[in-house]
C-alpha positions, 0 to 999 in steps of 0.5 A: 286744307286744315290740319288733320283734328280729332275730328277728322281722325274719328270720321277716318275710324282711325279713333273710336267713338260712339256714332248716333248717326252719320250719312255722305255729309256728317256723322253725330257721335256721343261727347266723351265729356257730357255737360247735361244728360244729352250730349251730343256733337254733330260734326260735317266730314267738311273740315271747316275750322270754325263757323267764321271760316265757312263760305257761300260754298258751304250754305247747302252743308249748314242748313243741312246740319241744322235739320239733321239736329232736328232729326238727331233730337227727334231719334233722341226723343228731345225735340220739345227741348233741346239746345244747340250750341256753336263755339267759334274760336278759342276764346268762345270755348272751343277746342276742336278747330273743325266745325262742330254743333254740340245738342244738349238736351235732357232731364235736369239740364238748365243753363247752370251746368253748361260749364262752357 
């Protein structure tokens, strides 16, 4: 097993954050650090550090991660246009090392303001 995250602490509720959802496999709480007007982290309770580090074990848990941000920008009222993104490994960006889809989605929003 991986290092205890962020992450991990937050599905723990040994740290607060603002969930949209969560159901037995993951939860989907507000980025504390926006980059369009919709920002939102959709994270599995499966500490997996990065997309590369999933295995054939872990098929069932992505696909469901990818129709539950359907759903999340259905809630959202974004699913005419939304954008998800992935960051594997530090020099992609990312920060937190336990599996994360970022839906980004909101009046405004283009690829300029990314900052990623």
């Amino acid at each position: 097993m991986s290092a205890e995250t962020l992450f991990t602490r937050i599905i723990n509720g040994e740290i607060p954050a603002e969930k949209i959802y969560e159901d037995d496999n993951c939860i989907c709480i507000k980025d504390i650090a926006p980059k369009a007007p919709i920002h939102v982290l959709l994270i599995p309770r499966k500490a997996i550090p990065r997309l590369a580090d999933a295995t054939a074990e872990d098929k069932a848990l992505l696909g469901q991660l990818m129709l539950t941000a359907g759903d999340i920008a259905r809630q959202l009222g974004v699913d005419d246009a939304f954008r998800l993104i992935v960051n594997n490994g530090e020099a992609a960006g990312q920060t937190v090392f336990h599996l994360h889809l970022h839906i980004l989605a909101g009046k405004g929003y283009s690829e300029a303001n990314l900052g990623f």
